[in-house]
GUTINU-713384 format. One record per residue (C-alpha): residue in one letter; residue number from 1; x, y, z. Coordinates in Angstrom, 2 decimals. Layout:
<rolums>
+---+-----+---------+---------+---------+
! r !   k !       x !       y !       z !
+---+-----+---------+---------+---------+
! a ! NUM !       X !       Y !       Z !
...
+---+-----+---------+---------+---------+
</rolums>
This chain:
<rolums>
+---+-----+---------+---------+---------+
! r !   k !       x !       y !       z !
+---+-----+---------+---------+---------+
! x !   1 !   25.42 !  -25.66 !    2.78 !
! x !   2 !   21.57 !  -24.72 !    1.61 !
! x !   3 !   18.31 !  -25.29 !    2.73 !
! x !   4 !   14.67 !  -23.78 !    1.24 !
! x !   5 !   11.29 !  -23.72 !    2.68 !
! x !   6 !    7.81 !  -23.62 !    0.70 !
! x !   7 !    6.81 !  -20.04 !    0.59 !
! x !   8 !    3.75 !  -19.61 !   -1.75 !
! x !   9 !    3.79 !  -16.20 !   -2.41 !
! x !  10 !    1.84 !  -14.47 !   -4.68 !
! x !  11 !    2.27 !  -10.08 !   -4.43 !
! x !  12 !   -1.01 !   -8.38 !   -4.90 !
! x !  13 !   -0.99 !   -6.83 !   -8.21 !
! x !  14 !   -2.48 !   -3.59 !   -6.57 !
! x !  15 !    1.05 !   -3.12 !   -5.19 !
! x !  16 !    4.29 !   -3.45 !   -6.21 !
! x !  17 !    6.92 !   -5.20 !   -3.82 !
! x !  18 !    6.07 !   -2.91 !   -0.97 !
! x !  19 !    6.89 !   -3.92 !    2.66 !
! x !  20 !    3.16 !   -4.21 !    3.60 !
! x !  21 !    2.95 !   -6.68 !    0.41 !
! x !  22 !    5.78 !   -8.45 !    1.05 !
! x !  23 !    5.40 !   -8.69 !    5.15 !
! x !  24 !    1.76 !  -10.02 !    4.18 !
! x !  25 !    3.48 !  -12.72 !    2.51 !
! x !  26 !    5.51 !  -13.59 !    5.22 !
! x !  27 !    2.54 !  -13.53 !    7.63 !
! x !  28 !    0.30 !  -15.72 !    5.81 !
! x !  29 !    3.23 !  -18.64 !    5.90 !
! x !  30 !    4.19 !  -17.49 !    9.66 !
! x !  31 !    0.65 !  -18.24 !    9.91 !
! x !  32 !    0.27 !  -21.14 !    8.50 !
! x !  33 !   -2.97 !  -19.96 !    6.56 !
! x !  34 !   -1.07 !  -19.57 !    3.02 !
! x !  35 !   -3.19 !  -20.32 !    0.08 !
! x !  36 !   -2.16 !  -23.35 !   -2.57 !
! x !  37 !   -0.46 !  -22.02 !   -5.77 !
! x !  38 !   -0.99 !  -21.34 !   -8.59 !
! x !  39 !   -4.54 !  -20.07 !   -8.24 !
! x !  40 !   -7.36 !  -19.24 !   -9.38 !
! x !  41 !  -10.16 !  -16.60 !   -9.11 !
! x !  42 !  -13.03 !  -18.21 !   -6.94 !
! x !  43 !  -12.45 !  -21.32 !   -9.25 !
! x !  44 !  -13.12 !  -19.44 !  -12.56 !
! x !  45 !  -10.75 !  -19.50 !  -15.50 !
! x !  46 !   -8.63 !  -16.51 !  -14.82 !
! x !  47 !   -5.92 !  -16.24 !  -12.22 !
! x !  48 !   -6.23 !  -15.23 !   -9.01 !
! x !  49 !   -4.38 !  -11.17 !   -9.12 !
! x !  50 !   -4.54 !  -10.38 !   -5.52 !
! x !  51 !   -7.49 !   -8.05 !   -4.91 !
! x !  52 !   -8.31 !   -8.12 !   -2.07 !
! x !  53 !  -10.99 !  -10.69 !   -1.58 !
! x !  54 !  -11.63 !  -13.24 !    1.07 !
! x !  55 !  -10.88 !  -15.48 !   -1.46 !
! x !  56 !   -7.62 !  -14.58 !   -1.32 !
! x !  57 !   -5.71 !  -15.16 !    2.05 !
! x !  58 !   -2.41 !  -13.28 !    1.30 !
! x !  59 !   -3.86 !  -10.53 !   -0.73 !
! x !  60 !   -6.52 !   -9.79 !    2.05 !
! x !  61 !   -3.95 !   -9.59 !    4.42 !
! x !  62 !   -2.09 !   -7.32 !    2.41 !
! x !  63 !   -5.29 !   -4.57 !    2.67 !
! x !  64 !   -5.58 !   -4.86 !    5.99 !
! x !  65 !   -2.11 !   -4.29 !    6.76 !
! x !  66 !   -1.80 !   -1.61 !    3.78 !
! x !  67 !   -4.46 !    0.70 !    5.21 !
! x !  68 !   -3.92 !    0.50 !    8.85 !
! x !  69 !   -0.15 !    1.22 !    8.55 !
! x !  70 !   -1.84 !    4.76 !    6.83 !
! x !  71 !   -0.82 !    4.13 !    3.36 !
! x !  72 !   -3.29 !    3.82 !    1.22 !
! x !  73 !   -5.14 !    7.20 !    2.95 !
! x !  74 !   -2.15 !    8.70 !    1.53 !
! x !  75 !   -1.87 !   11.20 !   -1.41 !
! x !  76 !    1.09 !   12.98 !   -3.33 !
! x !  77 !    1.58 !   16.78 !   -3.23 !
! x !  78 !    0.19 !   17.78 !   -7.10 !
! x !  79 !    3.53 !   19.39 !   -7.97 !
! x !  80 !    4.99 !   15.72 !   -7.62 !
! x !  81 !    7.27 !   16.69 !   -4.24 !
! x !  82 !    6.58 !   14.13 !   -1.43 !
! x !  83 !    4.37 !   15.54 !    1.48 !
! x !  84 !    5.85 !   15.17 !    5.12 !
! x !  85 !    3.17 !   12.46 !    5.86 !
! x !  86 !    4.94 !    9.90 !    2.72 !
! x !  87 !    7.91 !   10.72 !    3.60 !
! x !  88 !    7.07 !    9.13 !    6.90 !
! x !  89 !    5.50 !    6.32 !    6.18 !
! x !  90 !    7.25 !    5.90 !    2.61 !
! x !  91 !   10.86 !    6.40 !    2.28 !
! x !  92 !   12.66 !    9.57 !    0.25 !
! x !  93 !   14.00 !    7.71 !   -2.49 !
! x !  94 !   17.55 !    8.32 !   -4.09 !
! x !  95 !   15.20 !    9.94 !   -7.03 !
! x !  96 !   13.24 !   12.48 !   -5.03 !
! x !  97 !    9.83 !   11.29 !   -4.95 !
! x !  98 !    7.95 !    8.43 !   -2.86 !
! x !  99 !    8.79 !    4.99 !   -4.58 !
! x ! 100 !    5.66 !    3.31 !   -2.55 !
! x ! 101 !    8.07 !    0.30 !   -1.17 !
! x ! 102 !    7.13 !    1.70 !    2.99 !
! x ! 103 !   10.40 !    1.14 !    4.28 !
! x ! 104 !   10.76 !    3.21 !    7.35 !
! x ! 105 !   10.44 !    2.18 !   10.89 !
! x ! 106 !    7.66 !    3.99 !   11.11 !
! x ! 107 !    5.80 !    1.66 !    8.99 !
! x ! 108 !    8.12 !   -1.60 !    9.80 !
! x ! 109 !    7.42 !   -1.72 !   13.39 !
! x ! 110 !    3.99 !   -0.86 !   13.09 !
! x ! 111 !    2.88 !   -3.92 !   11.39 !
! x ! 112 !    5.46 !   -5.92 !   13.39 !
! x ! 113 !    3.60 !   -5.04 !   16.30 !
! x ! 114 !   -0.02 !   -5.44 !   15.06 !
! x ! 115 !    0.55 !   -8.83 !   13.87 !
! x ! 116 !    2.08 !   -9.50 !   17.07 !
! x ! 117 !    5.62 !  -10.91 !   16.87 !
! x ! 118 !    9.02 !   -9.86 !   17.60 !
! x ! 119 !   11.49 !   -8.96 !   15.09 !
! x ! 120 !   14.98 !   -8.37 !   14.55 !
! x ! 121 !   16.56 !   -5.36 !   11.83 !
! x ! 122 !   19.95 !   -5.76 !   10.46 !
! x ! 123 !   21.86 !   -3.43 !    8.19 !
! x ! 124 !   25.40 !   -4.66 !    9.02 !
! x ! 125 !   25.57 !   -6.55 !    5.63 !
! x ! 126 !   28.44 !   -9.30 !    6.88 !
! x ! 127 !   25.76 !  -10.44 !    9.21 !
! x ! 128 !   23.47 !  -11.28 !    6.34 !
! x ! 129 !   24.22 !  -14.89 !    5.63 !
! x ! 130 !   24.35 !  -15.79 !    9.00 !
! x ! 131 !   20.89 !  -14.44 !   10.07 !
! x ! 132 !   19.23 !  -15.51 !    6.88 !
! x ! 133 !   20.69 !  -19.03 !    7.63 !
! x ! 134 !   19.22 !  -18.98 !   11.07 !
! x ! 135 !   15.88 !  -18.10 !   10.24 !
! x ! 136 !   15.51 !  -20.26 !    7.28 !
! x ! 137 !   16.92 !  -23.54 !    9.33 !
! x ! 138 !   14.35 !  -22.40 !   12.19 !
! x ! 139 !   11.56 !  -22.30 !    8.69 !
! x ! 140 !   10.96 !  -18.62 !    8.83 !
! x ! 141 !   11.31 !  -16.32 !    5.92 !
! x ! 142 !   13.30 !  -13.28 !    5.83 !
! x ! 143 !   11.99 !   -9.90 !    4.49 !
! x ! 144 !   14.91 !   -7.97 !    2.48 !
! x ! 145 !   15.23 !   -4.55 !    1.55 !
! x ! 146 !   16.61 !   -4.26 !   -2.01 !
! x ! 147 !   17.44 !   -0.55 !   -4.17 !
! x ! 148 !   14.25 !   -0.25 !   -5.19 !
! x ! 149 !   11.80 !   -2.97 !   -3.52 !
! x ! 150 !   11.58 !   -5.31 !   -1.32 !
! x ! 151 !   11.30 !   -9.58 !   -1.34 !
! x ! 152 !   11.02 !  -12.40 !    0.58 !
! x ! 153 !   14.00 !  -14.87 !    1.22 !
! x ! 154 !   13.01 !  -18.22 !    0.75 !
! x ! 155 !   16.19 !  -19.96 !    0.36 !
! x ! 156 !   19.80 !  -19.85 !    0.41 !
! x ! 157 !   22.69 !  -21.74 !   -1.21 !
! x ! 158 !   25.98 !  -21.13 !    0.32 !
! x ! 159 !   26.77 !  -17.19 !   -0.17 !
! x ! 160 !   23.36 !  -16.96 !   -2.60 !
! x ! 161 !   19.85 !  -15.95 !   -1.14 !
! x ! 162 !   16.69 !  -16.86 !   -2.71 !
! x ! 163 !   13.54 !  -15.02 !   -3.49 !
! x ! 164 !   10.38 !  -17.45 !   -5.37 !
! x ! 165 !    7.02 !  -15.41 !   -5.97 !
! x ! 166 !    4.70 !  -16.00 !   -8.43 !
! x ! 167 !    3.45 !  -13.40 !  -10.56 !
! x ! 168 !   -0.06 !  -13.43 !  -12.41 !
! x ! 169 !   -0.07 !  -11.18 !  -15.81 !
! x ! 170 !   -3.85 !  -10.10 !  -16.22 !
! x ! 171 !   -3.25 !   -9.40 !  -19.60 !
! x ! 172 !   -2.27 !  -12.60 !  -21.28 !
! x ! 173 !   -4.18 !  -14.71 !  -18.00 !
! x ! 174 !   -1.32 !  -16.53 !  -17.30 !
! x ! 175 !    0.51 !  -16.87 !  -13.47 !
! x ! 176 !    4.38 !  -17.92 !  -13.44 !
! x ! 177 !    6.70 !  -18.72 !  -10.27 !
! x ! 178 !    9.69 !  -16.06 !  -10.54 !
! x ! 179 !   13.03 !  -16.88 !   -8.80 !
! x ! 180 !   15.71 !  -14.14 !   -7.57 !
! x ! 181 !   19.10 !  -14.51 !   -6.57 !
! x ! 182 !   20.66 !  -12.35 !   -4.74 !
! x ! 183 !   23.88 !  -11.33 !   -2.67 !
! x ! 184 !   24.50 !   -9.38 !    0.22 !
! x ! 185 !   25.73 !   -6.66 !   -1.51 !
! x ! 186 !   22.48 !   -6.42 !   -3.43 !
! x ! 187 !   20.67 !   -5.91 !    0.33 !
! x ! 188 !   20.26 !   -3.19 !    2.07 !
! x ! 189 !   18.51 !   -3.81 !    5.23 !
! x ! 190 !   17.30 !   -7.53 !    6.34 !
! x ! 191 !   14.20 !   -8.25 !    8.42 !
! x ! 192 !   13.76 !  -11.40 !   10.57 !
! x ! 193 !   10.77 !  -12.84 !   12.82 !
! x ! 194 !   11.40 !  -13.14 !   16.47 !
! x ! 195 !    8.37 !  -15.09 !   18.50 !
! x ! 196 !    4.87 !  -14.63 !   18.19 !
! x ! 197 !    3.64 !  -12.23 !   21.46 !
! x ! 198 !    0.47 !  -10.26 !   22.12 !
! x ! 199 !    0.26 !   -7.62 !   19.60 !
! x ! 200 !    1.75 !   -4.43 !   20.11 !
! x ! 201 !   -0.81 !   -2.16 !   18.48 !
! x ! 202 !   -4.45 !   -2.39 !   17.76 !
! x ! 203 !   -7.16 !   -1.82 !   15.79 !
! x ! 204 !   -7.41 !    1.47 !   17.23 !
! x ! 205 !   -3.52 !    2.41 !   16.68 !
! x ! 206 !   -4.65 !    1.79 !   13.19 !
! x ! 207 !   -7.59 !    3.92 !   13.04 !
! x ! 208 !   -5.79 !    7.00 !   14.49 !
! x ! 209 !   -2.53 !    6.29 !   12.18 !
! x ! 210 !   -5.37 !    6.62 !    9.23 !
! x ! 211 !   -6.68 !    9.42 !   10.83 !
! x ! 212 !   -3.48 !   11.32 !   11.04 !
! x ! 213 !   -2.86 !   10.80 !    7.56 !
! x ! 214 !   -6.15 !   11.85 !    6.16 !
! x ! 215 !   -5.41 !   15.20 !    8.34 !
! x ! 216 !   -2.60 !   15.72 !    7.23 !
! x ! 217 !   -3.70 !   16.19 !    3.59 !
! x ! 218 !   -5.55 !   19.20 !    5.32 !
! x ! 219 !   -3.16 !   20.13 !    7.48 !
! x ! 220 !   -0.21 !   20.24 !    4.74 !
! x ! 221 !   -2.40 !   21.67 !    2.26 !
! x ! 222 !   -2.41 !   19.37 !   -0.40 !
! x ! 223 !   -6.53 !   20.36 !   -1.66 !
! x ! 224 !   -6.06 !   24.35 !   -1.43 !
! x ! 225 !   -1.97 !   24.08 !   -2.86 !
! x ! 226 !   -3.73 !   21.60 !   -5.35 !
! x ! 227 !   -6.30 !   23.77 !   -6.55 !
! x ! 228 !   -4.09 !   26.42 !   -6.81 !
! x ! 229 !   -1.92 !   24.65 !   -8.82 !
! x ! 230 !   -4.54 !   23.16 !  -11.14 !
! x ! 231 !   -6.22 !   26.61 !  -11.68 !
! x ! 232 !   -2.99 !   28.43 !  -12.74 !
! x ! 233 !   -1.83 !   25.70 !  -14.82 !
! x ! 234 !   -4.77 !   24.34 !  -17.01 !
! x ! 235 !   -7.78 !   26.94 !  -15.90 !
! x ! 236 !   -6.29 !   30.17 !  -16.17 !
! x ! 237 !   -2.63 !   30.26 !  -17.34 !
! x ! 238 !   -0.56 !   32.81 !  -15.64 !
! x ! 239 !    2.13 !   32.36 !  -18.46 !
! x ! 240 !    2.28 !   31.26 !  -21.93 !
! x ! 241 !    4.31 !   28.13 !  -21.12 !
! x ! 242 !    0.93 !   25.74 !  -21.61 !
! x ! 243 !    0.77 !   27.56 !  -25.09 !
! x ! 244 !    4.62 !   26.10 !  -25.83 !
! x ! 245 !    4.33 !   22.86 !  -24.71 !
! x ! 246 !    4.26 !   19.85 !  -27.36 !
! x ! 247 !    1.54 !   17.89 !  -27.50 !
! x ! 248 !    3.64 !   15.17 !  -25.45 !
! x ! 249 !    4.85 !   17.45 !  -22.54 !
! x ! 250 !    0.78 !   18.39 !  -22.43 !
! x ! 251 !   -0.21 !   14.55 !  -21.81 !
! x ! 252 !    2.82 !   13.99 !  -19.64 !
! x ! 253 !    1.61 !   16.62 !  -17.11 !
! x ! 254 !   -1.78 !   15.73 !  -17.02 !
! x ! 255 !   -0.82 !   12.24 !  -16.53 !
! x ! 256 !    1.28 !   13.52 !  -13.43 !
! x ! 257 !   -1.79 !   14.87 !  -12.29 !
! x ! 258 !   -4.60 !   12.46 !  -12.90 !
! x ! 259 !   -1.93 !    9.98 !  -11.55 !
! x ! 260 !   -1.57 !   12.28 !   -7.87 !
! x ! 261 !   -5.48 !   12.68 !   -8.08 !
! x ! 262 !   -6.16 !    8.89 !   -8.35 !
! x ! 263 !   -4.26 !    7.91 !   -5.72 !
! x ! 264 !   -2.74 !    4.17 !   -7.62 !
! x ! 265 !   -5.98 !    2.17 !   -6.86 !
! x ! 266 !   -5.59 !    3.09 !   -3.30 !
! x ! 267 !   -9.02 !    4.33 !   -2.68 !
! x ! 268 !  -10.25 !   -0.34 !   -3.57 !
! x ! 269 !   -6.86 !   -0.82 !   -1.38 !
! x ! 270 !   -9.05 !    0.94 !    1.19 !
! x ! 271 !  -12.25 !    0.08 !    0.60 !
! x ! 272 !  -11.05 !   -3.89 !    0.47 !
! x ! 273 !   -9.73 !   -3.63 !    3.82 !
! x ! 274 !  -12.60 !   -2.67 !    5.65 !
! x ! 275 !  -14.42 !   -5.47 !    4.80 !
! x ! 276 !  -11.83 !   -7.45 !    6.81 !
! x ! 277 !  -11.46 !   -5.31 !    9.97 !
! x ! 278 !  -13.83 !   -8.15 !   11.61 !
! x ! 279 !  -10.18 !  -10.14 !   11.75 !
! x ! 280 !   -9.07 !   -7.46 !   13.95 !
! x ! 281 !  -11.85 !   -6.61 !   16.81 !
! x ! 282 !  -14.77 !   -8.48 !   18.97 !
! x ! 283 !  -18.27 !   -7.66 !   17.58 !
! x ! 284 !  -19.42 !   -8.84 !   21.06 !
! x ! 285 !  -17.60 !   -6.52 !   22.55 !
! x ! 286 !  -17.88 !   -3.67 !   20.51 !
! x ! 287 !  -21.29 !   -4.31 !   18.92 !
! x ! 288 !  -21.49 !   -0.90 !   17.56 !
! x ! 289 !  -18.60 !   -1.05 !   15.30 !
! x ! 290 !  -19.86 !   -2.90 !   12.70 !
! x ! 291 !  -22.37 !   -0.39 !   11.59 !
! x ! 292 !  -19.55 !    2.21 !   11.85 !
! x ! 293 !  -17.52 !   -0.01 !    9.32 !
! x ! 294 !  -19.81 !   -0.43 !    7.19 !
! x ! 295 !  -20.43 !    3.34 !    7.11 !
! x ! 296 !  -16.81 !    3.96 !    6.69 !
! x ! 297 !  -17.09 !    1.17 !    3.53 !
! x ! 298 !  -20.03 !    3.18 !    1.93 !
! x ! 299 !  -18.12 !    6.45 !    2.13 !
! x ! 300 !  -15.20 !    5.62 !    0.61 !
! x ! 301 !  -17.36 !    5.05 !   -2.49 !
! x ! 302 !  -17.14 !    8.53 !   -4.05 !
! x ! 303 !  -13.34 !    8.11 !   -5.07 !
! x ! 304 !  -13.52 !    4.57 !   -6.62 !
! x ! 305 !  -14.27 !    6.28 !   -9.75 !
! x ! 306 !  -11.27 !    8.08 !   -9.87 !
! x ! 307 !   -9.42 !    5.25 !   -9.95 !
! x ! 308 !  -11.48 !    3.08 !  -12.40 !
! x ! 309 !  -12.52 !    5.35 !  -14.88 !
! x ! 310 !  -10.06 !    8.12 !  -14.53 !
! x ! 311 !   -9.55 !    9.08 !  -18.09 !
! x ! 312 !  -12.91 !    9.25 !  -18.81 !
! x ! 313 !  -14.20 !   11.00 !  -15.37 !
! x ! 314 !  -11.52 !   13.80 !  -15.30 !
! x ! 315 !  -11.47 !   13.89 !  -19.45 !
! x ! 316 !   -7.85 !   13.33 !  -19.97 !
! x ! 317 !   -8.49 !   14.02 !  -23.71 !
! x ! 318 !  -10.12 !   17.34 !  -23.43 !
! x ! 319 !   -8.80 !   20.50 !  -23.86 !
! x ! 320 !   -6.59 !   21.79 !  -20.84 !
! x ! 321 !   -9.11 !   23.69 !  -19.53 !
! x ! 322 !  -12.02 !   21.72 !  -19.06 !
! x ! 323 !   -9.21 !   18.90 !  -17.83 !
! x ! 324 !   -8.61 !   21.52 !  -15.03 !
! x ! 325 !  -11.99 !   22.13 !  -14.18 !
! x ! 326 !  -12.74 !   18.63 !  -13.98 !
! x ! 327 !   -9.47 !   17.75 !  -11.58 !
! x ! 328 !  -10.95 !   20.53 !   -9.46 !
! x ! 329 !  -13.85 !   19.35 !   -9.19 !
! x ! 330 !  -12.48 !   15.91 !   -8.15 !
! x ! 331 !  -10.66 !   17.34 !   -5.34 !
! x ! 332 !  -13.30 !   19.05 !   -3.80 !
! x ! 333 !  -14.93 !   15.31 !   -3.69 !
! x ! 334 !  -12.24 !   14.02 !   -2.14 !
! x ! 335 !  -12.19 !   16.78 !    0.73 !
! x ! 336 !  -15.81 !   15.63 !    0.90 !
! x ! 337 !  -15.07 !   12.48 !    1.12 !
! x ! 338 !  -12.45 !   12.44 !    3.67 !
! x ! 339 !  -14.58 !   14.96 !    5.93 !
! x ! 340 !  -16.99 !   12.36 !    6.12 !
! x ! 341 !  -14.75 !    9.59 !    6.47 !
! x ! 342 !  -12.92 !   11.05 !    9.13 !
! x ! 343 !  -16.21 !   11.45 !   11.14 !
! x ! 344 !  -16.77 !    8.07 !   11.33 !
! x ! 345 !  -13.68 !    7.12 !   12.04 !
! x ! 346 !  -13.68 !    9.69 !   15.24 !
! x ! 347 !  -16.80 !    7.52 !   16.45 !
! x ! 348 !  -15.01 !    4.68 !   15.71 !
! x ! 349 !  -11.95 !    5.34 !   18.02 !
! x ! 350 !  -14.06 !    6.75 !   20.52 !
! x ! 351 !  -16.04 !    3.05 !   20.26 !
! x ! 352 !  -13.28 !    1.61 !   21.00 !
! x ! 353 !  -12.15 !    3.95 !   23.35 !
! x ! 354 !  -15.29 !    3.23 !   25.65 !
! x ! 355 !  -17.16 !    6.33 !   25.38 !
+---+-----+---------+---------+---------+
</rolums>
């Protein structure tokens, strides 16, 4: 017994296989609005990578759903522990730190709800075949929860499940279909669509789940701890133990750090997304909001750098303390940044609100 439906799925390279990559995905085909495959950038030579543009139906998608679940407002605590806000909307991996894949309900049933449909989560792992069965024979793909990521189940072949995506390689410009197999003892949890109802949360659920998140970096004290941390390690050494380090251990821990500080492109994740929120709200009916979006867009601009340029902006090569100097400097814009953002978000929610 097998069956297989068409999924053309392409994961944003911004991402790995998160939930909010892989759900988008799923929602493009639920949809019926998935692009043709392979593809191409806006009909140029290279391949289509997933960034974000309206080009791109899955990959925009992916944004949207990305920032208003809170993620990509998120940031890491500098001494590489998870704060209580990724924990929450990440998962504590076996491995101690955030792996990015989103897999808690927090997250799950959030973007179940805003894209409006019902859904089913299984963990009982004899029940696999026969609810991946179900769903594909009713032409609905099923969203699995692996070790370390998750997929898309496309297929199945007796006890064997099926995962096709393809992948583009920037690199080398070239975009190939990749196949998994898998087997129910390589699943962890399952995920299947239930019937399309009026959306559960809103545009303004989103905006306060962003909200909370950018608080919480103040509220958890990532800035002031990170400061701290910066100044004592590379600014003014409290020990000799930056003195002892090998010139390896050096770029490894400013690597940790540049990597906290720039956030893993999250800051275009963000930025990307707001120029879709129109998919998500009536301009009639809230004809303020697009100025507010567009103010939100333009303040988000400060951190792209950080992400782009990193090495150069925060001077990865220079000598530890001027690297320190420069990381503090870049968190100070980001508290900025984030002040500001968060005001306009306030109006926005209170837009929306009807005040």
């Amino acid at each position: 017994m097998k069956n297989a439906i068409e999924v053309n799925i392409q994961f944003s390279n911004l991402m790995g296989r998160s939930f909010p990559n892989c759900f988008a995905g799923a929602y493009v085909y639920m949809q019926n609005t998935a692009d043709a495959m392979p593809k191409k950038c806006g009909g140029k030579e290279n391949y289509c990578f997933g960034c974000g543009c309206s080009r791109d139906t899955q990959s925009t998608y992916f944004v949207l759903f990305d920032t208003l679940c809170g993620k990509s407002s998120l940031y890491w605590r500098f001494d590489g522990t998870m704060s209580d806000m990724a924990a929450q909307i990440g998962d504590n991996s076996r491995v101690g730190k955030w792996s990015g894949k989103c897999g808690t309900d927090h997250t799950i049933d959030f973007l179940f709800g805003f894209a409006g449909y019902e859904y089913k989560k299984i963990t009982d792992a004899t029940a696999f075949k026969d609810e991946v069965v179900a769903a594909i024979n009713s032409d609905k793909p099923v969203l699995a929860e692996l070790e370390e990521d998750f997929c898309v189940i496309t297929a199945y072949d007796g006890d064997t499940f099926t995962s096709c995506y393809y992948h583009t390689d920037q690199g080398k410009n070239t975009q190939e279909k990749v196949t998994i197999t898998l087997s129910s003892d390589e699943i962890e949890t399952i995920y299947t669509f239930g019937n399309k109802i009026a959306p559960r949360y809103t545009l303004k659920d989103g905006l306060e789940r962003i909200k909370r998140v950018m608080e919480s970096t103040f509220d958890e004290k990532i800035w002031d701890d990170g400061i701290d941390q910066v100044n004592a390690t590379f600014v003014n050494p409290v020990n000799d133990e930056l003195e002892k380090m090998s010139a390896d251990e050096l770029k490894g821990l400013k690597r940790r750090f540049t990597e906290t500080l720039t956030n893993q492109f999250h800051c275009h994740i963000f930025g990307a997304a707001l120029r879709h929120l129109s998919k998500t709200y009536d301009a009639e009916q809230y004809p303020e909001l697009p100025d507010l979006v567009e103010k939100l867009r333009k303040s988000v601009a400060p951190l792209s750098k950080y992400a782009f340029n990193r090495n150069d902006v925060l001077g990865v090569g220079s000598p530890p303390q001027d690297f320190g100097k420069n990381v503090i400097s870049a968190i100070g814009t980001i508290k900025r940044t984030y002040l500001k953002m968060l005001k306009i978000i306030n109006e926005a929610i209170d837009v929306l609100e009807g005040k």
